[in-house]
Structures are given as structure tokens and as C-alpha cells.
NUGUFI-918508 format. One record per residue: x, y, z of N, C-alpha, C in turn. Coordinates in steps of 0.05 Angstrom, whole numbers, padded with zeros to 5 digits, always signed. Example, Ala and Ser with C-alpha at 12.3 -4.5 7.8 and 13.67 -1.06 7.14 Angstrom:
2
+00264-00114+00156+00246-00090+00156+00264-00066+00156+00257-00045+00142+00273-00021+00143+00258+00001+00157
This chain:
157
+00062+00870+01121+00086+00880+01109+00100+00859+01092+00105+00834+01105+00111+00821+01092+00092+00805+01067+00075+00810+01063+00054+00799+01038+00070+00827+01013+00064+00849+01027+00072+00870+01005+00098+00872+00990+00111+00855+01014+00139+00864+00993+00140+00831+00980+00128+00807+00990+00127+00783+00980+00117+00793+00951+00093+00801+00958+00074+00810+00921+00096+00821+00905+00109+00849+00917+00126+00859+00903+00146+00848+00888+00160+00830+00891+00180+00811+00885+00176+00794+00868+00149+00789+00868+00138+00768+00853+00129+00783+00822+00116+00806+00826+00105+00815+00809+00130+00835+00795+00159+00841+00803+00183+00843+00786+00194+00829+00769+00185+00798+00783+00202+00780+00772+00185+00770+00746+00163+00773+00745+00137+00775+00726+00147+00791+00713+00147+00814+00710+00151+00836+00687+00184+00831+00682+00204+00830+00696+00233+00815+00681+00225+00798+00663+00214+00774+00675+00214+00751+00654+00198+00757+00622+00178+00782+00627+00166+00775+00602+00182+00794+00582+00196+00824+00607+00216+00840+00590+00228+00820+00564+00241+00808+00583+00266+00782+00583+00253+00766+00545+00226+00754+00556+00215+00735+00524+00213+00772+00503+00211+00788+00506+00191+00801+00489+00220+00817+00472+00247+00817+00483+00264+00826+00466+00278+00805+00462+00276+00784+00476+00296+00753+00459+00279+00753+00430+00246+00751+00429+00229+00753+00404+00237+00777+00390+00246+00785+00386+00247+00811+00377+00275+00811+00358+00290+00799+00367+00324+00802+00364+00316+00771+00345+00299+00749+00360+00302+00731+00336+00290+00733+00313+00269+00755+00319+00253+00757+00283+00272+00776+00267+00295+00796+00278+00310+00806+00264+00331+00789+00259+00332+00772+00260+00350+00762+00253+00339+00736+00232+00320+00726+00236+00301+00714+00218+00303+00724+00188+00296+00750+00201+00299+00769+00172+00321+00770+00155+00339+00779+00169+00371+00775+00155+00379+00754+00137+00372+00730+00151+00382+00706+00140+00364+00705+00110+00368+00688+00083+00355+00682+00058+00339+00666+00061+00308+00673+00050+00290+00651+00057+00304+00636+00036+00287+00603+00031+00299+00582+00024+00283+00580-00003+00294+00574-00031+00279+00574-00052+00270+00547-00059+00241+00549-00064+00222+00528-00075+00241+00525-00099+00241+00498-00101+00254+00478-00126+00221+00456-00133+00222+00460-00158+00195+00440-00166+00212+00428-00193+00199+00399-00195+00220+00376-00211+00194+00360-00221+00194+00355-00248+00178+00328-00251+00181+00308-00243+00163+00286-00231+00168+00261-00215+00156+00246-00247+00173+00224-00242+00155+00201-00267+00130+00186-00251+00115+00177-00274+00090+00170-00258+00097+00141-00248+00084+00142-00228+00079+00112-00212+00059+00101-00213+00060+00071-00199+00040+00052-00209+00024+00058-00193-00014+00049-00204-00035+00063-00190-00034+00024-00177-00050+00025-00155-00059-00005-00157-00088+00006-00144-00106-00027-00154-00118-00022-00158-00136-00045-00147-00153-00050-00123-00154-00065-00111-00191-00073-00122-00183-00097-00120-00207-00116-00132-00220-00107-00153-00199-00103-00179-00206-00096-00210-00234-00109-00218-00256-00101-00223-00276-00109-00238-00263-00121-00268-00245-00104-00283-00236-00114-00307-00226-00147-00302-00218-00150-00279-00202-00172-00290-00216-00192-00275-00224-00224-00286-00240-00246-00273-00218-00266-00287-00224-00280-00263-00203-00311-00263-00233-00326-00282-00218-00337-00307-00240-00352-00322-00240-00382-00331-00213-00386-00319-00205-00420-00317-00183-00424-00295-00189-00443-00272-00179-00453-00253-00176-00485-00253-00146-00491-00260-00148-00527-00259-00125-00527-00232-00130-00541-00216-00118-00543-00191-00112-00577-00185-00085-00583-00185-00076-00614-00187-00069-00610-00155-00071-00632-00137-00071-00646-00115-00046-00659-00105-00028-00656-00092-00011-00681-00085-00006-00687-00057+00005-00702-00050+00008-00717-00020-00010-00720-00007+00002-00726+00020-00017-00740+00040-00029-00723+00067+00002-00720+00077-00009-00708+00108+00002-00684+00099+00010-00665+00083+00009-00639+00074+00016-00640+00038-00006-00626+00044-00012-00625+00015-00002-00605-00002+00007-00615-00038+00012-00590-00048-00003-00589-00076-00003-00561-00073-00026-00554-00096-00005-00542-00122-00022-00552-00148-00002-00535-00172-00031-00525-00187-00027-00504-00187-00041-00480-00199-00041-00476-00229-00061-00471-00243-00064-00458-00280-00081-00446-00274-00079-00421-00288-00102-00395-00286-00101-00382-00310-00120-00375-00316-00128-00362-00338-00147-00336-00320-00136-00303-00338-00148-00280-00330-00153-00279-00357-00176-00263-00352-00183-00245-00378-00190-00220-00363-00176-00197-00386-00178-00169-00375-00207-00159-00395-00219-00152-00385-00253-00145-00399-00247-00103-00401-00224-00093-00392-00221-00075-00384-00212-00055-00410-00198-00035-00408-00190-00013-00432-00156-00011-00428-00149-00016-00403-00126-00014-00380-00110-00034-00385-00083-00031-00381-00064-00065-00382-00062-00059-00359-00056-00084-00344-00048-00086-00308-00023-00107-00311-00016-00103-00290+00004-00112-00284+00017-00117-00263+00032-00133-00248+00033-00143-00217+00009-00152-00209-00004-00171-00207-00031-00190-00203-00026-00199-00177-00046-00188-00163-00041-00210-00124-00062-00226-00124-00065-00250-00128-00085-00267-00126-00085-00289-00105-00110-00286-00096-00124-00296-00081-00132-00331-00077-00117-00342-00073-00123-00376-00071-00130-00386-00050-00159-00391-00045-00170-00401-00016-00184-00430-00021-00168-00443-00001-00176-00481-00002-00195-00484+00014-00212-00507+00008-00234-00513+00021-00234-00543+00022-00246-00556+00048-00251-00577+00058-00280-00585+00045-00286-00612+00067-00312-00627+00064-00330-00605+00076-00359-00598+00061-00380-00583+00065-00371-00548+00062-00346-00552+00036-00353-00513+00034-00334-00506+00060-00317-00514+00083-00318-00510+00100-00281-00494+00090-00273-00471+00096-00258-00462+00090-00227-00464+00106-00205-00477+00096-00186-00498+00107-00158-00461+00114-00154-00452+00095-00135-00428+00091-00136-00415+00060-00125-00390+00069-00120-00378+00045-00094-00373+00041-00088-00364+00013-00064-00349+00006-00054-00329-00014-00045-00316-00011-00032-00310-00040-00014-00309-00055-00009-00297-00078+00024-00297-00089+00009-00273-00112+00032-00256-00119+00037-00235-00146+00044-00249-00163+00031-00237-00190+00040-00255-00209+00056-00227-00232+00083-00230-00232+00082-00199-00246+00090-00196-00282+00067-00204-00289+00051-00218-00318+00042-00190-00332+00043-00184-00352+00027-00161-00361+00003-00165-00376-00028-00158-00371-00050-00171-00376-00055-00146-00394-00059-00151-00420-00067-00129-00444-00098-00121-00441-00110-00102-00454-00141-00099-00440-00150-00116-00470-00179-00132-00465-00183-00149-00482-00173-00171-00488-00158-00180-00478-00143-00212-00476-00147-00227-00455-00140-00249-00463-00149-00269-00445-00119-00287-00431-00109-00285-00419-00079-00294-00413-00078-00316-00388-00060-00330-00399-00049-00361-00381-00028-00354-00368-00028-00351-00337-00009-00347-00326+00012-00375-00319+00033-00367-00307+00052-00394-00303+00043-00411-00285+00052-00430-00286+00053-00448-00258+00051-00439-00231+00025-00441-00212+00036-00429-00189+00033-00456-00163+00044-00465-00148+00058-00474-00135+00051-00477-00091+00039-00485-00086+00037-00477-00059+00036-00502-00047+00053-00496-00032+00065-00518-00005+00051-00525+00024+00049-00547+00027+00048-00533+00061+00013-00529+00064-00001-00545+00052-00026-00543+00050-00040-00565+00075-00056-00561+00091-00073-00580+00101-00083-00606+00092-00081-00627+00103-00087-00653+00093-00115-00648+00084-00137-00648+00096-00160-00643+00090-00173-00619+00069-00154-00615+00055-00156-00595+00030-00171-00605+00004-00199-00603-00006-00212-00610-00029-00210-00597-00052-00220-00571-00050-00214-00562-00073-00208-00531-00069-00205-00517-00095-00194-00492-00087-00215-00480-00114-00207-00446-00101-00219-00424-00120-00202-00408-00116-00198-00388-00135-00185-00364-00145-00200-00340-00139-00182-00311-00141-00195-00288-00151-00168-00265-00151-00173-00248-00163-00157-00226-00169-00163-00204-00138-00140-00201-00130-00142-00182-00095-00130-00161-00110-00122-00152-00133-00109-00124-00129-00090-00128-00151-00087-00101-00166-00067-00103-00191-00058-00070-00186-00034-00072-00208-00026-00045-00217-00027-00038-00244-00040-00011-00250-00039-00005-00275-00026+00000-00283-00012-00015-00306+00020-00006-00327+00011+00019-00331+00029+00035-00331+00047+00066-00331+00040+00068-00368+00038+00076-00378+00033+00082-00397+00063+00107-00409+00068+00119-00435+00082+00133-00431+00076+00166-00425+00102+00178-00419+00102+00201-00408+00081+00219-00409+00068+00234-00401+00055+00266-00416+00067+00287-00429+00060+00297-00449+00076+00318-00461+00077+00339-00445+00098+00358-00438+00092+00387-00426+00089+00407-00445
């Protein structure tokens, strides 16, 4: 007796509760309804910069790298890019990695250079500058890590 009226009780409180969800849903999709859906707004965005990581167009084609101090060393940088490309770039992240006795690789670094490189030119960037170098620092190489393509102007609509 007591299982049957236990079940019973249980299986009321089952059908309340779902009574209970199946007209709360009900009352909220009418009312869903009521309210104004919300209107799509579409806006032209201006274009942004693509970047563009390890440009084939662009090769470092002169590297003179001057030396100073003792127990930390600092490097002054001249670079020459030539863009071989169709594209002007612009914002340059280049790649400067020093090397010891036997090739043996000391640190790297980089810096942006934000220069505008025309397609078919060959361009001298500024002075670049790095501090804080390893005593045992020989020589250095270059390379281009990543640019952005100048924006060109608008599209017509």
C-alpha cells in the first residue's frame, strides 16, 4: 500500500511539473511574439590591413651591421629591401638573428619598420639599433617575418 500511494505521488508531481514547463513555454513564446524583432543594420567597414607573413616579394638585399662594446654588445643596423612584388607593404617586422663562433646561433630579434616599400623599388630603411646583445656576438643576418599590405583606395559601390 504504501509503494502505491508512494508511486502515486511521485508520478503527480511528474505531470505538475511538466503541466507547470509546458504553459510557462507557452506564455513565453506569446509573448516573444508580441515584443519587435530587432532590425538588421548593415554599414560599410573601410578596409583594413591584410598582413602578410613571410612576403616572397620582399628580400633583404644589403645588410651592413657595425659592432660596438665589450661585455654587451650593440649592433647598428642598414638594410636595404627590395619589393620584387606588384603590392606596396608597409609596417615591415624584421627578423635580426646574431650568431657566434661556428654558425652557432647567440639570439634573435625583431623590430617593425613602418616604411612604405613601393612594388619595384629598392628602399634603405633607417637606422636600426639593438642593445643588450651577447658578448660573443659575430655576425648577424636579416629577413622580412611579416608585412602589411597598404590599403589601397576605396571601391566604388
Amino acid at each position: 500500500m504504501i509503494r502505491k500511494s508512494l508511486f502515486l505521488g511521485l508520478t503527480g508531481t511528474l505531470v505538475a511539473v511538466l503541466a507547470y514547463l509546458v504553459v510557462h513555454a507557452r506564455r513565453q513564446e506569446k509573448h516573444e511574439q508580441q515584443s519587435p524583432r530587432p532590425v538588421e543594420i548593415v554599414k560599410d567597414s573601410t578596409p583594413s590591413l591584410t598582413r602578410i607573413l613571410a612576403p616572397q616579394d620582399l628580400e633583404v638585399v644589403e645588410v651592413k651591421t657595425d659592432f660596438a662594446g665589450d661585455t654587451t654588445r650593440t649592433a647598428t643596423h642598414h638594410l636595404v629591401i627590395r619589393n620584387k612584388g606588384t603590392s606596396a607593404y608597409t609596417a615591415v617586422l624584421i627578423k635580426l638573428s646574431y650568431f657566434g663562433n661556428g654558425e652557432r646561433s647567440l639570439e634573435t630579434r625583431t623590430r617593425q619598420v613602418n616604411e612604405l616599400l613601393q612594388p619595384g623599388q629598392a628602399h634603405a630603411l633607417g637606422e636600426i639599433v639593438i642593445s643588450d646583445l651577447p658578448a660573443g656576438v659575430l655576425k648577424a643576418r636579416a629577413g622580412v617575418l611579416a608585412a602589411d599590405l597598404e590599403s589601397g583606395p576605396p571601391l566604388p559601390k
